[in-house]
N, C-alpha and C positions, 0 to 999 in steps of 0.2 A: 325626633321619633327614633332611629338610630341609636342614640344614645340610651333612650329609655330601652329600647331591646335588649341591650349591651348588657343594663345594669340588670334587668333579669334575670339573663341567661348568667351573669357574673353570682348571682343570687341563687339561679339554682345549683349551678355548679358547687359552691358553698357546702348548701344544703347536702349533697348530693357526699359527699364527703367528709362532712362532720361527723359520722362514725362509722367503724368498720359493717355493721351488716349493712348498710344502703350501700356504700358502694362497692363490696362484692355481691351483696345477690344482685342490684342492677346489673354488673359484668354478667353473672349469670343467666337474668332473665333477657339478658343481648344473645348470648351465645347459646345457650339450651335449644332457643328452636329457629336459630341461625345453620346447625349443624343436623338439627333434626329435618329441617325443610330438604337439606343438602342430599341426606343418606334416603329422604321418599322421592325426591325427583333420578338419584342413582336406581332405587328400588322399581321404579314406575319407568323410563327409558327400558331397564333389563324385562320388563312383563310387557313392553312396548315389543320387542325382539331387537332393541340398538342398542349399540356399546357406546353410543356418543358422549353419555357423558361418565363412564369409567375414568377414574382418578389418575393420575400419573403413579400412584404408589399400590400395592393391593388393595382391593377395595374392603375388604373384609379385615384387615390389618390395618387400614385409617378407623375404620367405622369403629371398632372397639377400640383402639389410641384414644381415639377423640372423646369416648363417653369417659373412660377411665379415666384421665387426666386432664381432659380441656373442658367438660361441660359439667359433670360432678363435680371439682373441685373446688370453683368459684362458692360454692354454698357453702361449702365444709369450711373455706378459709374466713370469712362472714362470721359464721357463724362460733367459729372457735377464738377469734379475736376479740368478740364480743363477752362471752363467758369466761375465759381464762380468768379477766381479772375480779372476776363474781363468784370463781368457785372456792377460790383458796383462804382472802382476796389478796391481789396484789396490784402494783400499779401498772396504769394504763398503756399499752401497745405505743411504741413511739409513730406517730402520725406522718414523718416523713418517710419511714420504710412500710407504712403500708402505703402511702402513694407511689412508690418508688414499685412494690408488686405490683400494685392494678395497674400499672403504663405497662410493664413490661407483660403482664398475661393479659392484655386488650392485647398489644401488638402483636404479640404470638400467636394467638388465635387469631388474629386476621391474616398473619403471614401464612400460617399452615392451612385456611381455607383459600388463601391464592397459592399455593404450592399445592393442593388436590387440584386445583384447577389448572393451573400452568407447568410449575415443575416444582420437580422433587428438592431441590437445592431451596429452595422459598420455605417448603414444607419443615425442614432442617431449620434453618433460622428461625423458623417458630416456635420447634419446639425447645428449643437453645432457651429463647427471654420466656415461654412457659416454666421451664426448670431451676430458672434464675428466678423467676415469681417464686415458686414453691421453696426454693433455699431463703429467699430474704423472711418467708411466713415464719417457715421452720425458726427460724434463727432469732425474729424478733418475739415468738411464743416461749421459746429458749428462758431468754433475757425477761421476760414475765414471771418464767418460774422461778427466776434465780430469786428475784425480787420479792419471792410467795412470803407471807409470814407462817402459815400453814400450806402443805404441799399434800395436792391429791393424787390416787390412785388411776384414776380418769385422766388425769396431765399426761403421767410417763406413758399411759394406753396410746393415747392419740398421737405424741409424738412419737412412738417406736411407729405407729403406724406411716405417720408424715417423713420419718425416717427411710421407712422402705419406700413410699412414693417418689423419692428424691431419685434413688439407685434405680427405679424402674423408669423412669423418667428419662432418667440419664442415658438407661438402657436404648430407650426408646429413641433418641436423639443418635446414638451413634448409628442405630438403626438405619434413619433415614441418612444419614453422611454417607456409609460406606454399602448401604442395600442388603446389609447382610440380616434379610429376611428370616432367616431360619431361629434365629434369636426372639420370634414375638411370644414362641409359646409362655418363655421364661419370664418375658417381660410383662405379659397377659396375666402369668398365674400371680407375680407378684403383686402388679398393682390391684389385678382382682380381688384376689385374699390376703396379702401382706397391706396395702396402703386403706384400699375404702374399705372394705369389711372391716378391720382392726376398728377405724375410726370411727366408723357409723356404729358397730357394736359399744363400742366405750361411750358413744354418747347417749344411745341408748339405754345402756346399765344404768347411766345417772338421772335420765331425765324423765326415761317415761315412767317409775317406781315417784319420779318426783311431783311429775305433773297428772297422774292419776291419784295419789294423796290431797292433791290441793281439790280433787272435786268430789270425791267418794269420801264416806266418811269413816271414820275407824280404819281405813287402808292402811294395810302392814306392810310395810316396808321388805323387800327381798333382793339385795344387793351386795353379796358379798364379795370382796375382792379379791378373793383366789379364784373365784369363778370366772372374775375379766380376766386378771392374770392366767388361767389354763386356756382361756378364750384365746384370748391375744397368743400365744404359744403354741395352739392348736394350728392357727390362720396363719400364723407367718413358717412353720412346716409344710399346711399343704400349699405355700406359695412354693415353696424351695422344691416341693415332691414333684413337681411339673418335670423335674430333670428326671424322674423315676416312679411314672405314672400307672405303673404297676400296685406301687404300694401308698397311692394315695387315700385309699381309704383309711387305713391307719390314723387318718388326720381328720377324714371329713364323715367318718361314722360317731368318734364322738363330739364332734362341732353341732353335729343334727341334733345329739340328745340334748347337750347345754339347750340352742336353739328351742328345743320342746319347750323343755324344763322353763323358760325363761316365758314362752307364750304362755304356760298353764300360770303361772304363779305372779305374774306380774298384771294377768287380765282382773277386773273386777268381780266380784263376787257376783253382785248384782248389775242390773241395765242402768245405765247412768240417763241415757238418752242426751247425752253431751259429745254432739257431733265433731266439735275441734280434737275428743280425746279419742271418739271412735277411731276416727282417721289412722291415728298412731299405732293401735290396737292392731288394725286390717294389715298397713305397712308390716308391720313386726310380722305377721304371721305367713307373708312372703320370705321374710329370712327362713324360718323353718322351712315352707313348702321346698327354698332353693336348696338348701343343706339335704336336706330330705331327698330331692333327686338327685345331688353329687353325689350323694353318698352310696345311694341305687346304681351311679353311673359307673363311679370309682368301684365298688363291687365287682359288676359287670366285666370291667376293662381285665380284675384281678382272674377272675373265673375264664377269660378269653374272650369276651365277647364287648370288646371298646366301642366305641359310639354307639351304645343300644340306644340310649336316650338323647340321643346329639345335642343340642348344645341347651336344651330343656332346661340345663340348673342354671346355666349361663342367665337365663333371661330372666327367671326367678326371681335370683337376684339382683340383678341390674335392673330391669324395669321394674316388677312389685315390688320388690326392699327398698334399692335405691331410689328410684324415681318416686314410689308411691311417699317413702320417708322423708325425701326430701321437700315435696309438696306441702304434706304435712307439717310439720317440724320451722319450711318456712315461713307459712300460711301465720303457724300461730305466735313464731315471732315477729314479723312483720306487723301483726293487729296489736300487739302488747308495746313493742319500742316505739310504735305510731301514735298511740293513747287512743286506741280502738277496743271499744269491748271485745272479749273473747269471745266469741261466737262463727261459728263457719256458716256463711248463709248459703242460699240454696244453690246458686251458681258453684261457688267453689265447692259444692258436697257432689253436683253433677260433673265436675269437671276429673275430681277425684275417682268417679267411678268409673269412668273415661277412659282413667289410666288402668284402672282393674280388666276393662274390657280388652285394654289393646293388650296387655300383658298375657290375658287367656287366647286372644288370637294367635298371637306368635309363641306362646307354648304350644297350642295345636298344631300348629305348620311344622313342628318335628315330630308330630306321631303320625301324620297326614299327607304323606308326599306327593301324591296325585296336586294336593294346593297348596303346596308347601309355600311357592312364589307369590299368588294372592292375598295368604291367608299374609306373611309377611309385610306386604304392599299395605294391606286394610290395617293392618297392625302397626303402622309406622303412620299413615293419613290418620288415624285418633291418637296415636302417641303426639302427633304434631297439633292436631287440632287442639286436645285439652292443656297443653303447656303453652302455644301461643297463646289463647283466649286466657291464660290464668296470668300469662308472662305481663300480656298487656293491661289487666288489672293491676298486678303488683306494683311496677315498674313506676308510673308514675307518685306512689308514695313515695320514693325516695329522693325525690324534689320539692319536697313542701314538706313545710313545719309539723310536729307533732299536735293532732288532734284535740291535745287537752295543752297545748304551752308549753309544755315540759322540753328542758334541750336533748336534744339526743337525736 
């Protein structure tokens, strides 16, 4: 009996590895609401009136580290391993250096939520084999491109972006060694707007113009690459303008217009009623909403008047762009590499609007200050509810076979 368990668990582990998106979005849907339960029971202790479970490092300075680089990144690495060698084409990502990442960003991420909990020196080692995870990605996407026989505009995007996530990363790590706190804004704006904006815009440029062709018909195509390229050039400025937040707007007025331009011209003409593409649609038009408020905020900050909208673009972006895109984006790779029709059923369409609700919560608690604290706490218990309930859906496809035979 033993044994039969063994060969199993030998079985699914396998499975579970046989290509890069099972097992980093599994690393993901571990971690996502591993760190999100972490930041609602810190959020729910402080509307408690107890500091007991405060972090050993700032609590507000792990909580955005950890979305920036330990909880978002597991999808993005997934998912860019998976297409590099389908967009150019080239050959496949060498399989011992992405096993060689996913040890080291499991470990990391377990070490750095025992180092919020215990100490700060733990927190450091973790993000040490995190930054070692993101250099072996970078490095083995690298070695994909060299390999490309045709080389796309979308590759050099997402690696300048994985580029600057490396340095922020890095940032971040000396961070936690030496405590020199004063260093997160720099290290915030980059990975904020230099690493995941960069990347999740670039993958965006290509896929949602792609994957709304494949269901509308007659769909025009709107993707030009000066457009990423001023994108990309834009974001990785107003990452650097964090040292000189006066004239941030300079960078984040026209990222809002691209941003428009890019929701009016890539939506459908017509209602599709194809809820896997809605999804994308909704996500996307949080990138503008966030751009839209930095750009309000960085105004502001210029005219004298800094924090009018506090950290409103923050969430914007990180909850509806990122979170809602990434939902999406997973949802409908996950059904395709599995040999599951396309289709969002009705749970994942509930769960997605989950994420819309919690995102207007916690943008309310910055114009709301009387409930700024609840409205944040209600905001973080559905952020956690709708990614657990979705985590534990996904999760187990990437232990069993594809639906229709197929390897992958």
């Amino acid at each position: 009996m033993a044994r039969t368990r063994t060969t199993g668990l030998v079985k699914r582990l396998q499975m579970l590895t046989a290509a890069p998106h099972r097992m980093f979005f599994a690393t993901g849907l571990v971690w996502l609401p591993a760190w999100s339960a972490w930041w609602a029971l810190v959020l729910g202790s402080r509307a408690a009136g107890s500091a007991a479970l405060e972090p050993t490092i700032p609590a507000l300075l792990l909580h955005g580290a950890t979305m920036l680089f330990l909880v978002l990144p597991p999808f993005m690495y997934g998912f860019l391993l998976t297409v590099f060698p389908r967009w150019m084409p080239a050959p496949k990502p060498a399989h011992s250096a992405m096993l060689a990442a996913l040890v080291l960003l499991n470990a990391g991420n377990l070490l750095a939520l025992a180092g919020a909990l215990f100490h700060s020196a733990l927190a450091a080692g973790g993000w040490l084999l995190a930054t070692l995870a993101l250099a072996i990605v970078g490095a083995t996407l690298l070695t994909v491109l060299h390999g490309a026989r045709e080389r796309v505009s979308h590759a050099y995007a997402v690696l300048a972006g994985l580029a600057v996530g490396l340095v922020s990363m890095a940032l971040v790590t000396w961070m936690m060694v030496s405590s020199a706190f004063q260093a997160w804004p720099l290290a915030r704006g980059l990975g904020l707007w230099g690493f995941l904006l960069v990347v999740y815009f670039g993958v965006c440029h290509r896929m949602i113009p792609f994957f709304s062709s494949r269901v509308v018909p007659g769909y025009v195509y709107w993707r030009p690459d000066w457009l990423l390229y001023l994108f990309v050039a834009l974001a990785l400025g107003r990452g650097l303008l964090e040292l000189a937040p006066g004239w941030a707007w300079l960078a984040s007025t026209p990222l809002a217009a691209i941003a428009l331009a890019c929701v009016v011209r890539w939506h459908p003409r017509q209602r599709t009623g194809v809820r896997l593409l809605d999804v994308l649609h909704i996500a996307l038009g949080w990138l503008a909403a966030g751009l839209v408020l930095a750009a309000a905020s960085d105004l502001a900050a210029f005219l004298g008047a800094p924090g009018l909208f506090g950290r409103a673009a923050l969430h914007a972006l990180g909850m509806g762009f990122f979170g809602g895109m990434l939902m999406a984006m997973v949802t409908r790779v996950t059904l395709g590499h599995s040999g599951r029709p396309l289709v969002l059923d009705a749970l994942n369409w509930r769960l997605f609007l989950l994420v819309q609700a919690a995102t207007v919560l916690r943008i309310a608690g910055e114009f709301l200050p009387p409930g700024a604290a609840w409205l944040g706490l209600a905001a973080a218990l559905l952020w956690l509810t709708a990614f657990g309930a979705w985590s534990a859906r996904q999760l187990p496809v990437y232990f069993r076979p594809r639906a229709d035979g197929a390897p992958g």
